[in-house]
Structure formats: structure tokens, C-alpha cells
C-alpha positions, 0 to 999 in steps of 0.5 A: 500500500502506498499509505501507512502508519506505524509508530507514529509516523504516516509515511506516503511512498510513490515509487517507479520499480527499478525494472519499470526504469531500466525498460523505460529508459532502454526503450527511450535510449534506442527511440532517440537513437535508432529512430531519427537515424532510420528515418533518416535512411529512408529519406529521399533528399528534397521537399516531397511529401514523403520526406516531409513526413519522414522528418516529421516521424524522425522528429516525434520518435526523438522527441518521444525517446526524449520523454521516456528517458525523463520518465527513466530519471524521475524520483521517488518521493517519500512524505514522512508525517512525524507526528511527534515531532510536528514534521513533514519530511519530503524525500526525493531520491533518484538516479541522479540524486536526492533531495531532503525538506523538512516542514513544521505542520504549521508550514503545510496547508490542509489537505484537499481531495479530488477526483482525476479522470483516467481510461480506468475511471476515477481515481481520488488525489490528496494535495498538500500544499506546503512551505512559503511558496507552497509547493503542491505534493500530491498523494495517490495509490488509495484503494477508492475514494473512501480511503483517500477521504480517510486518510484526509481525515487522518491527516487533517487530524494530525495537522491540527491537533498536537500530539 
């Protein structure tokens, strides 16, 4: 599950498999690779249709080769609610490295729910907005909107309330 809380702590973690990573990332490397250079090729020098649309499909292919490698390097987020201590700690680690935030509860706004469309149908959201240039975070993986509208309540709870 995405969502926990053990000792005193609620813990959000949104993960990318290393698998799902390595397969994205070698799927991105030989689309920008192999793509533009096979549309290449094929192209027949001069302005006719046909090569207009090669270099069209050159283009997306690179472009889309592009995109995947950026989805091969995205990080994996923790949010950490220390209830006791009253503290969000934001962690992003990655291929190309890590990053740590520390928050006070009265630095992080109440949660809000909403529901996103996608080819499987709703799917609930919680957003946090934190910080001085309050940042948003967003929290998926909820079994339904029951869930997610428990866990806002959880954490809205915690937000509020010292411990």
C-alpha cells in the first residue's frame, strides 16, 4: 500500500520499480537513437511529401525517446508525517540524486481531495500544499475514494491537533 502508519509516523511512498526504469529508459535510449537515424535512411533528399513526413516521424520518435528517458530519471518521493515531532519530511531520491525538506505542520496547508479522470475511471488525489511558496505534493495509490477521504481525515487530524 502506498499509505501507512506505524509508530507514529504516516509515511506516503510513490515509487517507479527499478525494472519499470531500466525498460523505460532502454526503450527511450534506442527511440532517440535508432529512430531519427532510420528515418533518416529512408529519406529521399528534397521537399516531397514523403520526406516531409519522414522528418516529421524522425522528429516525434526523438522527441518521444526524449520523454521516456525523463520518465527513466524521475524520483521517488517519500512524505514522512512525524507526528511527534510536528514534521513533514519530503524525500526525493533518484538516479541522479536526492533531495531532503523538512516542514513544521504549521508550514503545510490542509489537505484537499479530488477526483482525476483516467481510461480506468476515477481515481481520488490528496494535495498538500506546503512551505512559503507552497509547493503542491500530491498523494495517490488509495484503494477508492473512501480511503483517500480517510486518510484526509487522518491527516487533517494530525495537522491540527498536537500530539
Amino acid at each position: 500500500m502506498a499509505i501507512s502508519e506505524t509508530a507514529g509516523v504516516i509515511t506516503h511512498s510513490s515509487r517507479f520499480p527499478a525494472w519499470a526504469r531500466i525498460f523505460v529508459g532502454v526503450l527511450g535510449a534506442v527511440t532517440v537513437l535508432l529512430g531519427p537515424a532510420t528515418m533518416i535512411s529512408i529519406a529521399a533528399p528534397g521537399w516531397t511529401l514523403s520526406f516531409a513526413l519522414t522528418v516529421f516521424t524522425g522528429t516525434a520518435l526523438f522527441l518521444f525517446g526524449v520523454f521516456a528517458l525523463v520518465v527513466s530519471l524521475s524520483a521517488a518521493v517519500t512524505l514522512e508525517f512525524r507526528i511527534a515531532e510536528r514534521l513533514l519530511v519530503v524525500t526525493k531520491r533518484g538516479p541522479l540524486g536526492r533531495s531532503r525538506a523538512q516542514y513544521g505542520f504549521d508550514d503545510v496547508r490542509e489537505p484537499s481531495l479530488s477526483m482525476r479522470d483516467s481510461e480506468d475511471g476515477a481515481y481520488p488525489v490528496l494535495t498538500l500544499r506546503v512551505g512559503s511558496s507552497h509547493a503542491r505534493l500530491e498523494m495517490t495509490g488509495f484503494a477508492d475514494e473512501g480511503d483517500a477521504r480517510r486518510w484526509l481525515g487522518r491527516i487533517a487530524d494530525v495537522l491540527i491537533n498536537p500530539a
